[in-house]
C-alpha positions in Angstrom: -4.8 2.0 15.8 -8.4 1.0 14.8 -9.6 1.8 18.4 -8.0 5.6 18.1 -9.8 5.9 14.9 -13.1 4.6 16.1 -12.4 7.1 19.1 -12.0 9.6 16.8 -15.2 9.1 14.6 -17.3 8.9 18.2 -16.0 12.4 19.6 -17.9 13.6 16.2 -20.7 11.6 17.0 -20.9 12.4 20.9 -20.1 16.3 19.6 -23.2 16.3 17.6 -25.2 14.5 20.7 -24.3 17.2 23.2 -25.3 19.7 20.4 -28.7 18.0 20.1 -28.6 18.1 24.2 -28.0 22.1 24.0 -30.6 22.3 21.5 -33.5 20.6 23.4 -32.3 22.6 26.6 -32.7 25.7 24.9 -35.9 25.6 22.8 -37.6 24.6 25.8 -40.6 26.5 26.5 -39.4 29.4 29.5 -41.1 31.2 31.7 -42.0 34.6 30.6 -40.6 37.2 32.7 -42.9 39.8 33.7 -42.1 42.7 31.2 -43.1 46.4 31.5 -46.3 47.9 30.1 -44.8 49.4 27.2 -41.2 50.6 26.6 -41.9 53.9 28.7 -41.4 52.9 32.2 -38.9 53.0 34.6 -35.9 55.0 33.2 -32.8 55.6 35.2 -31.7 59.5 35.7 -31.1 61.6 33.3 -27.1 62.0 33.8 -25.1 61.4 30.3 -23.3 58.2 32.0 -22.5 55.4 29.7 -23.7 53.1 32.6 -26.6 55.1 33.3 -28.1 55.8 29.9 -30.5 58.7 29.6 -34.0 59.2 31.2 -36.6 61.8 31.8 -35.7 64.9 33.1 -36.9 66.0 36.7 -39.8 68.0 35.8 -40.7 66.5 32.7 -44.2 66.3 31.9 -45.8 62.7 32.2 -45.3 59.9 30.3 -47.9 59.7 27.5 -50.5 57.2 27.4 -49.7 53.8 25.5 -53.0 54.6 23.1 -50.7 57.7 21.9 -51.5 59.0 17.9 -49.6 57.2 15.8 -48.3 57.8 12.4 -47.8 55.1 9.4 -44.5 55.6 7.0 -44.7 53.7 4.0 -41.6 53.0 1.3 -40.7 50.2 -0.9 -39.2 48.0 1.2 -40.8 49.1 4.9 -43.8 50.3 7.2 -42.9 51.8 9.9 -45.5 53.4 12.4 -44.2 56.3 14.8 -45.9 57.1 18.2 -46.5 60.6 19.1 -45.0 60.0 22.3 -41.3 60.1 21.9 -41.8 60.1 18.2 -40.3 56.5 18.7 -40.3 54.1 15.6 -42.7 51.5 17.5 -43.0 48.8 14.7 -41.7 48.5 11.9 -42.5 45.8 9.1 -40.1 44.3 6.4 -41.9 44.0 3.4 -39.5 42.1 1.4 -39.0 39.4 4.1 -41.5 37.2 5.3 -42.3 35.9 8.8 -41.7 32.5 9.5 -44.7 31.4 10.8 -47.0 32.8 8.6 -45.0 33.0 5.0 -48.0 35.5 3.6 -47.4 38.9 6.1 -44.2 40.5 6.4 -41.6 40.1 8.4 -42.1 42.5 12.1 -38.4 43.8 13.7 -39.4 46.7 16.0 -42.7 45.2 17.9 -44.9 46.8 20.2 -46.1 43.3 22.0 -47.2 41.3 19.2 -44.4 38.9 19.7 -41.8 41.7 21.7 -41.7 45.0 23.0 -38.8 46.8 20.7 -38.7 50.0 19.6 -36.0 52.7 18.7 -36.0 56.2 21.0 -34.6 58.7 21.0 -34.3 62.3 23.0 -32.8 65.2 24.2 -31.1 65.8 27.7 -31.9 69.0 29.4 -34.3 70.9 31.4 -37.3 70.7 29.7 -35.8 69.2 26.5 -38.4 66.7 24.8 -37.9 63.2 25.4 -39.0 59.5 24.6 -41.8 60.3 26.8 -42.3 63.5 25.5 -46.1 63.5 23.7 -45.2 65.1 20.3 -47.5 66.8 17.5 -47.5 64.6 14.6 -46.7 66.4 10.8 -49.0 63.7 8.8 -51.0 60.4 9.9 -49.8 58.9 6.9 -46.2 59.2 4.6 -45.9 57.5 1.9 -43.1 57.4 -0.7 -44.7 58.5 -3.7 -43.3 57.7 -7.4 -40.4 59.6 -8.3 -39.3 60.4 -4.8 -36.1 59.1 -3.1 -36.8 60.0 0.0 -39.9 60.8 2.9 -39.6 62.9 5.7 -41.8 62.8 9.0 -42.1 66.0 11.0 -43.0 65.9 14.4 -42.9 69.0 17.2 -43.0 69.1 20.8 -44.8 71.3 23.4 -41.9 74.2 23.3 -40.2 74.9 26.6 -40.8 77.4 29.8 -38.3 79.2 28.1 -39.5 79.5 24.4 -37.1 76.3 23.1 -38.6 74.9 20.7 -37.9 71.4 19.1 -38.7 69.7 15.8 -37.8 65.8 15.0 -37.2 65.0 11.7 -37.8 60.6 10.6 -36.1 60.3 6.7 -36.7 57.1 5.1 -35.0 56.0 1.5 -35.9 54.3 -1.2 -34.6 51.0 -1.6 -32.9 51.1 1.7 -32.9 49.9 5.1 -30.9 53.0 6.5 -32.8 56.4 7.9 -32.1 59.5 9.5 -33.2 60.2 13.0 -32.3 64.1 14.1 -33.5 67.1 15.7 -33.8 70.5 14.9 -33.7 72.8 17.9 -34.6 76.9 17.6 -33.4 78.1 21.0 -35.8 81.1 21.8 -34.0 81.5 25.3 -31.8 84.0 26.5 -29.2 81.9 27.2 -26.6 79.5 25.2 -27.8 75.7 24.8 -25.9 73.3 24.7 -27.6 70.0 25.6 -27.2 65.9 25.0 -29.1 63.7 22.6 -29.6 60.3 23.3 -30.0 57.6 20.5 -31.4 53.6 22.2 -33.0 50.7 21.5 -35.4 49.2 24.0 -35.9 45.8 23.9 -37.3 43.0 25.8 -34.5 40.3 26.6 -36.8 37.3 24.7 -34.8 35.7 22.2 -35.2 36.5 18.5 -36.5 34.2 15.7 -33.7 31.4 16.3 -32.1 28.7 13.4 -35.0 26.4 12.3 -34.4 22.9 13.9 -31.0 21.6 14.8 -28.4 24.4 15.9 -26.9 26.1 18.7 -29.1 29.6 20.0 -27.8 32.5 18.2 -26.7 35.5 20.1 -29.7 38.4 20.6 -28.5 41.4 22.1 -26.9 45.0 22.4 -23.8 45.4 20.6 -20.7 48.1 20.2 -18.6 48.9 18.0 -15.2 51.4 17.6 -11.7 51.3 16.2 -9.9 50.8 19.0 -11.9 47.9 20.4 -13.6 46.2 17.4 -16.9 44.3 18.1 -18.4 43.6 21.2 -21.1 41.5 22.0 -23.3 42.4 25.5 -25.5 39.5 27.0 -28.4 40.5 28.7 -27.8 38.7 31.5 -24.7 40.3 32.4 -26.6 43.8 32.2 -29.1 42.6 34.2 -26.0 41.4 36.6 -24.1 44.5 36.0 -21.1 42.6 35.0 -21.4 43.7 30.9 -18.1 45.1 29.8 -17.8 47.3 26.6 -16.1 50.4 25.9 -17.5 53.7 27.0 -16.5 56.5 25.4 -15.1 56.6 22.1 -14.7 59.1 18.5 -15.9 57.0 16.5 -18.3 53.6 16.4 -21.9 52.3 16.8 -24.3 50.8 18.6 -26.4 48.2 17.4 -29.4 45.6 18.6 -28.9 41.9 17.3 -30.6 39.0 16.9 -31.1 36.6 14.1 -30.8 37.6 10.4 -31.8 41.8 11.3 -30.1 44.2 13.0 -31.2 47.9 14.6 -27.5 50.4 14.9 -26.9 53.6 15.7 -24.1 55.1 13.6 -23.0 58.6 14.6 -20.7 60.0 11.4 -18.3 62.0 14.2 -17.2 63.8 17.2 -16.8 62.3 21.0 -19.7 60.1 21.8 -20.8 58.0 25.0 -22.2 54.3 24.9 -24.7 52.9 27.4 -26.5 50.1 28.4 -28.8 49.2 31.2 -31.8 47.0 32.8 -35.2 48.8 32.6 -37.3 46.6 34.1 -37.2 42.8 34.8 -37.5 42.0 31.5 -36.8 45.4 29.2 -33.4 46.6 28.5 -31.9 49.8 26.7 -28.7 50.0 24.8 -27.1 53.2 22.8 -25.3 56.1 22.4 -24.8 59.9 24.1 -24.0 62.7 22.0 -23.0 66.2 22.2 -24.9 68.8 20.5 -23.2 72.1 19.6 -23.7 74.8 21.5 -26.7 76.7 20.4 -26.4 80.7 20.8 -29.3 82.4 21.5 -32.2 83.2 18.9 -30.2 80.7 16.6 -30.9 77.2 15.0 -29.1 74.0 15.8 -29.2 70.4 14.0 -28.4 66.6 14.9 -29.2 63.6 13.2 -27.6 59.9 13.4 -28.5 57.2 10.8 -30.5 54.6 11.8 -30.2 51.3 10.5 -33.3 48.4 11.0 -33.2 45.5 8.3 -32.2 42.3 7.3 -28.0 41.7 7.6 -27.3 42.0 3.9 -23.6 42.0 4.2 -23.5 44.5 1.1 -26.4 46.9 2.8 -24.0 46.7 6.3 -21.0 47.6 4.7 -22.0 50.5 3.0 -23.8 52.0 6.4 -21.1 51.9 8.5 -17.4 50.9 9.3 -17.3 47.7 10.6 -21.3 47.3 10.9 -21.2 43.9 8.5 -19.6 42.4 11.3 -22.8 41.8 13.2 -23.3 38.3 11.1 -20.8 37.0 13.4 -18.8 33.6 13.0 -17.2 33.5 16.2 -13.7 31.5 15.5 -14.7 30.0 12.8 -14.6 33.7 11.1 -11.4 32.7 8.9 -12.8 29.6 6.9 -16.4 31.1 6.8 -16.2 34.8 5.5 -14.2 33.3 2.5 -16.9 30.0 1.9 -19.8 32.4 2.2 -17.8 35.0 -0.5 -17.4 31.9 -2.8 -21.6 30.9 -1.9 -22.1 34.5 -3.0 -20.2 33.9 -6.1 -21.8 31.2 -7.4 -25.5 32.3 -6.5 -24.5 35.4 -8.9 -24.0 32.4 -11.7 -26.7 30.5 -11.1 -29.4 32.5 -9.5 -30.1 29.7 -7.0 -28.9 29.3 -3.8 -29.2 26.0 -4.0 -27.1 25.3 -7.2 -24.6 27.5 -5.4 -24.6 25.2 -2.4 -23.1 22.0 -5.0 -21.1 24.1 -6.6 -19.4 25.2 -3.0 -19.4 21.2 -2.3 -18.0 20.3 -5.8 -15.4 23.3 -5.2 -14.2 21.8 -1.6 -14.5 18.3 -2.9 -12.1 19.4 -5.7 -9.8 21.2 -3.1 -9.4 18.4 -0.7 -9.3 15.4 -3.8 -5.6 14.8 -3.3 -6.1 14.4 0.4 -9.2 12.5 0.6 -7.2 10.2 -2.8 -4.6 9.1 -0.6 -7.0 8.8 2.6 -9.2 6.7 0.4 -6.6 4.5 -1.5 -5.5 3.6 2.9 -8.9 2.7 3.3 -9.2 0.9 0.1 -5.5 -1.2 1.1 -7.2 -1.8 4.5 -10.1 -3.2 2.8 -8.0 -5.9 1.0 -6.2 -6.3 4.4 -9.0 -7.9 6.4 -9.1 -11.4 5.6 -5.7 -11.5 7.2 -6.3 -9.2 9.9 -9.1 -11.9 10.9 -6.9 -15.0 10.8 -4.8 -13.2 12.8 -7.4 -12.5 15.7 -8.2 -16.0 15.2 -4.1 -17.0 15.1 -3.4 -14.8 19.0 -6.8 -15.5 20.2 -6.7 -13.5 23.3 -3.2 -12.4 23.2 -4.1 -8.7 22.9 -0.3 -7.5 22.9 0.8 -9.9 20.1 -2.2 -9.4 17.9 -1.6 -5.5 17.9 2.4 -6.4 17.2 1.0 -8.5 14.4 -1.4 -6.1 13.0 1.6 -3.1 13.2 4.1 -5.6 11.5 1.8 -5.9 8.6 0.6 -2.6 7.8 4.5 -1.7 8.1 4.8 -4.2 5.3 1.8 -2.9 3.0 3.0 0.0 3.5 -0.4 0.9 4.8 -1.2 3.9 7.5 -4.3 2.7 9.6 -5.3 6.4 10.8 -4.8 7.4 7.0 -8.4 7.7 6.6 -8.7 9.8 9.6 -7.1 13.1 8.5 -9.9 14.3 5.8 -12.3 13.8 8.7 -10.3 16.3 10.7 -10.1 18.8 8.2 -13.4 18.6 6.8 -14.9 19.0 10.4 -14.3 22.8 10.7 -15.3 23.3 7.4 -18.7 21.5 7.7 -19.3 24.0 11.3 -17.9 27.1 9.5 -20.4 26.1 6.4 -22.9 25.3 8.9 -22.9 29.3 10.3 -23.3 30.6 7.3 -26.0 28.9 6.3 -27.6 29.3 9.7 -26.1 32.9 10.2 -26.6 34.9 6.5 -30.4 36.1 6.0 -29.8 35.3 2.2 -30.4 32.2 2.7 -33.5 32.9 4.7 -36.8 31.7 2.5 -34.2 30.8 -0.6 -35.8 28.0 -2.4 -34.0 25.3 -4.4 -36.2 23.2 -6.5 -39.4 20.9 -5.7 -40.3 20.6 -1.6 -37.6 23.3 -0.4 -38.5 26.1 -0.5 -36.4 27.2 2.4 -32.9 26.1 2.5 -32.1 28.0 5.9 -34.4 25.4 7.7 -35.4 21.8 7.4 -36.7 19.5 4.8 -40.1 19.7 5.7 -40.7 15.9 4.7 -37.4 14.6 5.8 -36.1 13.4 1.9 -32.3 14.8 2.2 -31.8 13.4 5.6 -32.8 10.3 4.2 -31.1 10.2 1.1 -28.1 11.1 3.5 -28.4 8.6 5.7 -28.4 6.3 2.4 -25.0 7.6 0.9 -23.6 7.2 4.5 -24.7 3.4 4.5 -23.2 3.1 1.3 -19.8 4.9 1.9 -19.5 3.2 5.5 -20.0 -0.2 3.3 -16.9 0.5 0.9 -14.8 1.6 4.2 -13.1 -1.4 5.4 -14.8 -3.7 8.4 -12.6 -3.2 12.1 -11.7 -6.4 12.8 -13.3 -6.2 16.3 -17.1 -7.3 15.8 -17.9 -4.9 18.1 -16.7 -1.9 16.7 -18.3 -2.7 13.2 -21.3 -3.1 14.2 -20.9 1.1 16.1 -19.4 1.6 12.8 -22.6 0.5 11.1 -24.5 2.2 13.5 -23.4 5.5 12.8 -25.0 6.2 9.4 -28.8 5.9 11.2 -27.2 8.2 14.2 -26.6 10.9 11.9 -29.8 10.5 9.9 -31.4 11.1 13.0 -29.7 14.6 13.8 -29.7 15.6 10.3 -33.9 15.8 10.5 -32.9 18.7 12.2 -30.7 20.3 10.2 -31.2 23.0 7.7 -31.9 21.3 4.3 -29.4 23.6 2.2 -26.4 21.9 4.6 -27.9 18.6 4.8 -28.0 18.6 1.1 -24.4 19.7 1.3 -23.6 16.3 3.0 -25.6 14.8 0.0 -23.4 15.8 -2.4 -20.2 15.2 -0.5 -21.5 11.7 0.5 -22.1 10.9 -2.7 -18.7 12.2 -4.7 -16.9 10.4 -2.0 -19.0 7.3 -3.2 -18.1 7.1 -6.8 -14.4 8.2 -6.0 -14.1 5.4 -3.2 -15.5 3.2 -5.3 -13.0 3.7 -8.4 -10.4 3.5 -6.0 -11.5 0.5 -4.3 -11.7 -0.9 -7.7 -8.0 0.4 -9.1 -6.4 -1.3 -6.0 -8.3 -4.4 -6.4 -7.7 -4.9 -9.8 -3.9 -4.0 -8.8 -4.4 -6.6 -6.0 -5.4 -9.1 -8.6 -2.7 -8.4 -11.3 -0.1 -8.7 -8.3 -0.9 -11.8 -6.9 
């Protein structure tokens, strides 16, 4: 029994290891892959194929230099600069979050090679329609969101047709938001009816984004779909490269979105029929989004199209209110069950206290409180063990080697105490998936990104930057492993000592807000260990 729970405590320990393996594998430096020039080149043909995605048109006029005019969009929360050619959103600059290399500029999503090449396009399908190669006449060099104004609108025009079509695109930026409106506003001066395609994409290089600081499994970076029928669906960029990606094609309703960690880029057409694509560029560029419809536009008349746009941090609150099922981009995985409700609670307590580390002892003291009548009775078996080992020793020195008869012994007398050797096993089970599940969300929601607690972290979503949790950690650990009872085999006591300055280790890597988590935990399982240690003692005592 004492060998299946020392097995038990090593799969956690050897599960932790192989995550530490992954880790190191994964944050090794790579190769870069030769990416294109800019987010222009190469596009497949210009047939409205979900696998295809859209392109120039045969006859289109060149693509535009890379030095193209751009113009700067300024509200309260975002810059965004716009290339003439395209009228594609190039960069764009987050001015309420903060990069993590350099805490005093802002926080870059799109990137025009500083760090990536990543950009949102768009464009119209048909002869001579403008597209994200198109070199556009820009409204203003400069927009800015002026007091008193909820919204800011670029303009920009393309050359008009052979045939006297003539095409405006229309950028409109909110205050206080992430969200935008990207659309088109077409005056068809043929003689004939019009009724082309509009194409809404992300290009991106396949690099992956800003990743969990220290310890932690690489977070997903990639295209992603979304409709009713077939919920959320992730697309590695290796599998479009492969041409084995798998998503749904056609659809009335859903998005398309660019992920990485903590921000998001999606495409959220309000209605009608609508095609999803999403293809290799180059060797290292890829484009993902969605084909839609425009109405057919009679001659000498006006039509209109626009899609919001969504580029910003995850908020869950912002996400929900942009689109149906868009706040599942901070993804879970399986763990979706125990986490959506522990990050709801996180949120809860943050609105109390105003401190994100406060919240994260409340959420401990809250689970600690949960699980007290499990981890009572798991810690009054440990306690009975405890009292149990003086006798468990003469008997190893009563069989000697006589494995068989020594177990038989051992089984007789935890029959007789009444005592369950595995009974302090079972919190250790349950708490596991809660400890990953907590684990995601603090790794996974960007409000925990740059929250500070108190003193030396100033970050909780990365780690200690001198190493004081971890250690105080390792310290509780030493001091709860100390109250457990000894195995009888000096062998396994001395692993069992061992594995206190194992965790320490990993948990230099973990973020500080979960190793202070374990802080907490450690240390209410301390004093409530101990006062059961000491009630069955003293009941020990009284007895004999």
């Amino acid at each position: 029994m004492d060998n299946r729970r020392l097995i038990l405590l090593l799969v956690f320990a050897f599960s932790l290891v192989m995550l530490w393996d992954g880790w190191q594998k994964q944050h090794q430096p790579k190769v870069a892959a030769t990416a294109a020039a800019n987010s222009t080149a190469g596009v497949p043909t210009p047939t409205p194929s979900a696998t295809a995605g859209p392109a120039a048109v045969p006859g289109q006029p060149a693509a535009a230099p890379v030095s193209a005019p751009v113009a700067t969009i300024r509200t309260d929360v975002l810059v965004a600069e716009v290339s003439a050619q395209g009228g594609d959103i190039v960069r764009l600059e987050l001015t309420r979050h903060k990069s993590t290399e350099d805490s005093s500029r802002n926080y870059v999503l799109f990137d025009k090679g500083e760090k990536h090449l990543y950009s949102a396009q768009t464009g119209l399908i048909g002869n001579g329609l403008p597209n994200h190669k198109t070199l556009f006449t820009l409204g203003a060099a400069n927009v800015e969101l002026k007091d008193g104004e909820d919204a800011v609108t670029l303009r920009l025009e393309a050359p008009p047709t052979a045939d006297g079509v003539k095409v405006v695109k229309l950028i409109t930026f909110h205050r206080g938001s992430y969200a935008a409106e990207v659309g088109y506003e077409i005056v068809n001066g043929s003689a004939a009816p019009l009724a082309p395609h509009a194409y809404f994409q992300f290009t991106r290089d396949g690099k992956p984004a800003e990743q969990p600081g220290g310890f932690g499994v690489q977070t997903f970076t990639g295209p992603a779909f979304y409709t009713e029928a077939e919920k959320y669906q992730k697309v590695k960029f290796e599998d479009i490269a492969e041409k084995k990606a798998k998503f749904v094609t056609k659809a009335a309703d859903g998005w398309a979105a660019m992920v990485q960690h903590y921000f998001v880029a999606g495409w959220a057409p309000v209605e009608g029929e609508r095609e999803f694509f999403a293809n290799q560029v180059s060797s290292d560029l890829y484009s993902a989004g969605v084909i839609l419809p425009v109405a057919a536009i009679a001659p000498g008349q006006t039509g209109k199209l626009s899609v919001p746009l969504y580029a910003g941090p995850q908020e869950q609150s912002r996400l929900e209110k942009f689109a149906k099922g868009f706040d599942l981009v901070v993804d879970y995985g399986w763990l979706t069950i125990i986490a959506a409700p522990l990050f709801w609670v996180l949120e809860w307590f943050h609105k109390l206290t105003g401190n994100w580390g406060w919240a994260i002892i409340l959420v401990t003291i809250a689970l600690k409180a949960l699980f007290f009548p499990l981890s009572a009775a798991s810690y009054k078996s440990m306690a009975k063990m405890k009292t149990l080992g003086p006798r468990l020793q003469r008997l190893k020195e009563q069989y000697g080697d006589d494995k068989m008869k020594m177990q038989q012994a051992m089984m007789d007398l935890y029959k007789r105490e009444k005592v369950n050797p595995l009974g302090g096993c079972l919190p250790i089970l349950i708490q596991i998936p809660v400890f990953i599940a907590l684990y995601w969300v603090l790794l996974g929601v960007v409000e925990m990104r740059g929250a500070p607690w108190l003193g030396w972290i100033q970050d909780l979503s990365v780690k200690d930057p001198y190493y004081i949790l971890p250690l105080i950690m390792g310290a509780t650990s030493l001091i709860q492993t100390r109250l457990n009872p000894a195995p009888p085999d000096p062998i396994q006591a001395k692993v069992m000592m061992m594995m206190p300055i194992l965790f320490t280790f990993m948990f230099l890597w973990f973020p500080a807000g979960l190793v202070l988590y374990w802080v907490v935990n450690n240390s209410l399982s301390i004093a409530q260990q101990w006062q059961i240690n000491r009630m069955i003692a003293a009941g020990g005592k009284t007895a004999a």
